[in-house]
C-alpha positions in Angstrom: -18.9 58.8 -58.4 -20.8 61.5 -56.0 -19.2 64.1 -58.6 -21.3 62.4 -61.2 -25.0 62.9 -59.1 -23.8 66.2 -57.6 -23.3 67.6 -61.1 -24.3 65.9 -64.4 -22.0 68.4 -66.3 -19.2 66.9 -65.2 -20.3 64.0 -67.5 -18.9 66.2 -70.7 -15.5 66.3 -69.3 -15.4 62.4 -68.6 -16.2 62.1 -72.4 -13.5 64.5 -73.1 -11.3 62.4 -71.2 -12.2 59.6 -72.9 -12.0 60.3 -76.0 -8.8 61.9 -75.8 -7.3 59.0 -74.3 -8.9 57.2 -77.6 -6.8 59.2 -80.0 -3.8 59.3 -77.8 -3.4 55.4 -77.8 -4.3 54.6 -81.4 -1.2 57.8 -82.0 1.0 55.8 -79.8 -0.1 52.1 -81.6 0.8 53.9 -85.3 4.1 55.5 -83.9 5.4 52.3 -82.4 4.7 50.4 -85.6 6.3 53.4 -87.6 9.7 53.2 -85.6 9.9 49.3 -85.2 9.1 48.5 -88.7 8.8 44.6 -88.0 10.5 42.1 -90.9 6.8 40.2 -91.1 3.5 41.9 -91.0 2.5 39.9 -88.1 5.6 40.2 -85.8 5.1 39.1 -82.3 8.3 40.9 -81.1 7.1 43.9 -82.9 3.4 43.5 -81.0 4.7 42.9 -77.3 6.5 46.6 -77.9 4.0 48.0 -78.9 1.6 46.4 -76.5 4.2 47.5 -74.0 4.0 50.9 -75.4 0.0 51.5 -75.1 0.1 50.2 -71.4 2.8 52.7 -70.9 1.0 55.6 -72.4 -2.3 55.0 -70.6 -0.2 54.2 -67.3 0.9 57.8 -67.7 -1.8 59.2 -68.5 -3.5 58.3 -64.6 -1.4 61.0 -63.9 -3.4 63.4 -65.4 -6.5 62.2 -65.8 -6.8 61.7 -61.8 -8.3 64.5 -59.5 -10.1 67.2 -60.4 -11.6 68.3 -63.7 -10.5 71.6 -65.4 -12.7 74.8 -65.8 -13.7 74.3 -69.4 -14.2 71.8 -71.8 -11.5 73.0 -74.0 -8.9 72.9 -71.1 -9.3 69.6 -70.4 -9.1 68.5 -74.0 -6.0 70.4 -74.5 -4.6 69.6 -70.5 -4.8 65.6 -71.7 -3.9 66.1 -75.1 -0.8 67.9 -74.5 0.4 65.5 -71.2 -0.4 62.7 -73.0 1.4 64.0 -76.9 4.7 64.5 -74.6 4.5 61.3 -72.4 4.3 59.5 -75.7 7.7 61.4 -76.8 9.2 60.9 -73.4 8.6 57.3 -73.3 10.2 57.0 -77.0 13.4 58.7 -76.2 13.5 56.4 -72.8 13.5 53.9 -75.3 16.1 55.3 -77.6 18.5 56.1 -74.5 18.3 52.3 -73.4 19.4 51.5 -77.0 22.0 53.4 -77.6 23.4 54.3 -74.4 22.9 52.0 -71.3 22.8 48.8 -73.5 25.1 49.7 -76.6 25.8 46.4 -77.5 22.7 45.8 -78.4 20.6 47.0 -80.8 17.1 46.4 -79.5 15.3 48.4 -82.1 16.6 46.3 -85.3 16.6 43.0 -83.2 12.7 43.6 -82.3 12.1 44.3 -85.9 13.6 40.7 -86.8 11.3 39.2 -84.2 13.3 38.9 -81.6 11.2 38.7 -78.3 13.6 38.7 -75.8 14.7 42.0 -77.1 11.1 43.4 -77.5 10.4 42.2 -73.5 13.3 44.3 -72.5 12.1 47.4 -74.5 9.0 47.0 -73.1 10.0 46.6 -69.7 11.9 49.9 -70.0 8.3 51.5 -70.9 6.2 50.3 -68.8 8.6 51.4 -66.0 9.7 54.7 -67.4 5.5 55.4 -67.2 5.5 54.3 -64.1 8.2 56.8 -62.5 6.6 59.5 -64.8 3.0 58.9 -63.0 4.2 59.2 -59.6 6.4 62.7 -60.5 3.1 64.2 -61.6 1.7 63.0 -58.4 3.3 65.6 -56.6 1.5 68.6 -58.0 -1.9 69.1 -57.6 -3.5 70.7 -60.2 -1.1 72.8 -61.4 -0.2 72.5 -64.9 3.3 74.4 -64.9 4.7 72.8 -62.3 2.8 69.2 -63.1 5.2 69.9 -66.7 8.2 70.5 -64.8 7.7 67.3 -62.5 7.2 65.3 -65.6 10.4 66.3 -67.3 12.6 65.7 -64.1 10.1 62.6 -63.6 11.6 61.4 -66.6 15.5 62.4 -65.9 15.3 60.5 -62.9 13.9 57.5 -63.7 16.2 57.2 -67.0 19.4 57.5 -64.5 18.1 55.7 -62.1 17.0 52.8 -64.5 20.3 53.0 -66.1 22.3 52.0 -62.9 19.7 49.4 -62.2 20.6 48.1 -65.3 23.8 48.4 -65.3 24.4 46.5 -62.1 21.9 43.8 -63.2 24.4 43.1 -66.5 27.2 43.5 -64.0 25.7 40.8 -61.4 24.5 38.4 -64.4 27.3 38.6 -67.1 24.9 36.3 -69.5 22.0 38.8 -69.9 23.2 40.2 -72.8 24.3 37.2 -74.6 20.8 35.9 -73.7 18.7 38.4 -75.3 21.3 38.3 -78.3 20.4 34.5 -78.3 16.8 35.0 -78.1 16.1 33.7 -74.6 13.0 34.7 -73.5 13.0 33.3 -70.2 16.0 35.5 -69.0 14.6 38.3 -70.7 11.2 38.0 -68.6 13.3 37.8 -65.5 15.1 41.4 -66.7 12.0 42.8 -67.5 10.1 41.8 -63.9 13.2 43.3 -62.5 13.3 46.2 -64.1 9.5 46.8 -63.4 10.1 46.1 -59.9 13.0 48.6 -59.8 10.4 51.4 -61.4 7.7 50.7 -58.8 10.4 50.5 -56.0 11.7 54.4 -57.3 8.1 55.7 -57.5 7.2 54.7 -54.1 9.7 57.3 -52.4 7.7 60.2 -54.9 5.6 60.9 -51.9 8.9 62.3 -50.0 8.7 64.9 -52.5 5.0 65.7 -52.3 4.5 67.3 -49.1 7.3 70.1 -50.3 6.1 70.5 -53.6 6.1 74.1 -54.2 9.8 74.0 -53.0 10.9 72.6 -56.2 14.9 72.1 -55.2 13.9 70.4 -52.0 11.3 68.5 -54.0 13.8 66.5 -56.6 17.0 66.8 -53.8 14.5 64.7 -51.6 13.0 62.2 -54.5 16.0 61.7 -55.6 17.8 60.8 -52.5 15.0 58.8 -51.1 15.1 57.0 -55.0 18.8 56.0 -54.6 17.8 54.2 -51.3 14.6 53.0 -52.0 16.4 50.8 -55.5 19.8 49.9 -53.5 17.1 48.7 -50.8 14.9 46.9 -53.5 17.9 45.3 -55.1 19.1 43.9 -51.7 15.9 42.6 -50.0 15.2 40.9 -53.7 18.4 38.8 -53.7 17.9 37.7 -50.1 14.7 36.7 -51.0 15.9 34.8 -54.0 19.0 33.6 -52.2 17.2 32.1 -49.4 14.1 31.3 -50.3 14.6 30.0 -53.5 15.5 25.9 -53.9 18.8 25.3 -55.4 19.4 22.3 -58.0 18.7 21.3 -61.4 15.5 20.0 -60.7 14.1 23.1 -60.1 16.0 25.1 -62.5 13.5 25.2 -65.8 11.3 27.9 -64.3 13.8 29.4 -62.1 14.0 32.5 -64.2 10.6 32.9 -64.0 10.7 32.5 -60.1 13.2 35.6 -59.5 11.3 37.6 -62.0 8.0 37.3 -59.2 10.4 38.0 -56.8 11.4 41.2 -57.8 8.5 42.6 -58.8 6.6 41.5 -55.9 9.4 43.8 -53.5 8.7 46.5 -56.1 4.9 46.4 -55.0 6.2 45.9 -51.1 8.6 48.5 -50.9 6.1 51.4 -51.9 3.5 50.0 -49.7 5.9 49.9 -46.3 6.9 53.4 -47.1 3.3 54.7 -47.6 
């Protein structure tokens, strides 16, 4: 907080900041209860999204809200204002790829609105991760708004491909996942969702391949995007040794299991990033 004592000014541009964020959260609240349209007024399913979808928002919104300040006032309403407004639509078409294109035989959307929650922890997985990827694009550029724009839209091409295969080998390698979430299973669903966040943090963790050659934009997505492809086959491979080995095999131990893998993805999606910084 030196900036704070150095210069008290730069108190206006934290409550422009703040406020901003404010609006931008209580948009994304109201839009996520516009598309989901829950059955009963006080849907769980429906809530988890939507919980999953303000976590998302603000998770992106780090991205821009981190380093320095802009010139005026009015620039850094409108530099949060206008991140944040197409983060939110970003995050929403993420959504609406997963439904209709990576996981067609399900319709996520309808089955959150009937209160499902397995379906609404998978569609809030896919949020909270597609942030995630989103942030650490933005990471790469500074303060510059044009190209902090362009990183965010390939942020989010990439982490919608990459998330896509992730998913797609995780129904290939468990053949159940879909008929659990169809049968409401929530403890299989958590286990997906874990997963798929750990994939997300695994991805983001090779964005800093891609910041040192940042201004050489080509160079910059060639370079996340090979370092991404590694980074998940590397995730999903140290994450089934782990749960292959480590984990105890048996009945007795079976009630939680799902729970168990879940940790132990997600914990190699924190590891991975760490060992590469």
């Amino acid at each position: 907080m030196e900036w704070l004592s150095a210069d008290p000014s730069y108190l206006g541009f934290l409550l422009i900041d703040l406020v901003a964020i404010f609006c931008l959260v209580a948009a994304m609240r109201w839009l996520s209860r516009f598309l989901v349209r829950p059955v009963t007024q006080h849907s769980e399913a429906s809530n988890i999204e939507t919980s999953a979808a303000v976590i998302a928002l603000m998770l992106a919104l780090t991205g821009v809200t981190s380093g320095s300040f802009s010139l005026t006032l009015s620039e850094e309403w409108w530099l949060v204002i206008i991140y944040g407004l197409l983060a939110m639509v970003l995050l929403r078409l993420g959504v609406w790829l997963q439904d209709k294109i990576v996981l067609p035989a399900l319709d996520l959307n309808h089955a959150t609105a009937q209160g499902n929650v397995a379906a609404a922890f998978i569609t809030g997985a896919h949020l909270i991760g597609t942030a995630i990827v989103i942030r650490s694009a933005m990471q790469w550029t500074s303060q510059d708004a044009n190209l902090g724009l362009v990183a965010l839209l390939l942020g989010f091409i990439i982490s919608q491909c990459l998330l896509a295969l992730e998913t797609r080998l995780r129904i290939s390698w468990s053949s159940g996942l879909v008929s659990a979430i169809d049968k409401k299973a929530s403890p299989m669903a958590i286990k997906a969702g874990a997963q798929h966040i750990g994939a997300a943090l695994a991805i983001s963790g090779s964005a800093h391949f891609a910041s040192a050659i940042e201004y050489q934009l080509e160079l910059a997505v060639l370079a996340w995007l090979f370092s991404s492809i590694i980074f998940l086959l590397a995730y999903l491979a140290l994450a089934e040794l782990c749960v292959r080995f480590i984990l105890p095999k048996g009945d007795v131990y079976e009630g939680g299991r799902p729970a168990l893998e879940g940790a132990i993805y997600l914990g190699w999606g924190f590891i991975l990033p760490a060992l590469a910084g």
